[in-house]
N, C-alpha and C positions, 0 to 999 in steps of 0.2 A: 226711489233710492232713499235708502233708512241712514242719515248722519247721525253719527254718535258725536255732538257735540262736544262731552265732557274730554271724551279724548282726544276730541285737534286743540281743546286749550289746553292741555297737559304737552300736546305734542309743541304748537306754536312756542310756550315758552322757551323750547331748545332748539326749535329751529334757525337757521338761518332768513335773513330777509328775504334774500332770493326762494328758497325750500317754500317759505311761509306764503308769498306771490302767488308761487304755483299752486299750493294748494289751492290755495282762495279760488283762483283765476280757473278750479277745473272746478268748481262747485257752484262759481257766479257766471254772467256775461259780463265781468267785466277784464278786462286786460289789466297785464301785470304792471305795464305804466300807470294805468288806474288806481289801482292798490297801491300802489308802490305814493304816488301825489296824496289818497284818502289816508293815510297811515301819517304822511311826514305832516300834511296841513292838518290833521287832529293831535298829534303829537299823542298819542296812545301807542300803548302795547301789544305785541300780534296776538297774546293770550288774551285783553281786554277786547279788541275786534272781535277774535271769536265770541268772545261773549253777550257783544252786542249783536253779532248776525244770528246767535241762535233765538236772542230776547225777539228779532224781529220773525225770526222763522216760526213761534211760539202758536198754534194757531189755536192752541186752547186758553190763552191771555186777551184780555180785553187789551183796547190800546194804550186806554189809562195804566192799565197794570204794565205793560210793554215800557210806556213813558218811564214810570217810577224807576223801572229797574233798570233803565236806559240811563236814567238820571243819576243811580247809585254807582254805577262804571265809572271809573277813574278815565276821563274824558272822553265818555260813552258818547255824549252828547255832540261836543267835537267833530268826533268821526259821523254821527249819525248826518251833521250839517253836512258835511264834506257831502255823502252820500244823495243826501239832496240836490245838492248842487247840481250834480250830474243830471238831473232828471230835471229842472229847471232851467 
């Protein structure tokens, strides 16, 4: 399945939180309470998340280059810890 990244962060910024959940929640494993706690404990944007899950989805980016521009997301980094969490 082909995401077109650029448009779920066009779409996220007018979504709803609830709208914005689901999406996430049909494109990841993880549940909408998941997103819903990754989102409030980074305190980022549903448009920046997308941002960050495409930096991470990137498979032509080294991880260095993934970092940087993880790192440029207005609390990319945040959310990415949040994300860890989970798998820890």
């Amino acid at each position: 399945m082909s995401i077109n990244w650029d448009d779920l962060a066009n779409q996220a910024a007018s979504q709803t939180d609830a709208e914005f959940q689901t999406t996430i929640a049909s494109l990841t494993r993880m549940s909408i309470t998941e997103i819903d706690q990754f989102i409030k404990e980074s305190q980022i944007t549903n448009a920046n998340a997308i941002k960050v899950l495409k930096e991470i989805n990137d498979a032509a980016a080294s991880n260095t280059a993934k970092a940087d521009a993880i790192a440029n997301i207005d609390n990319g980094v945040n959310f990415l810890v949040s994300l860890a969490h989970r798998i820890v």
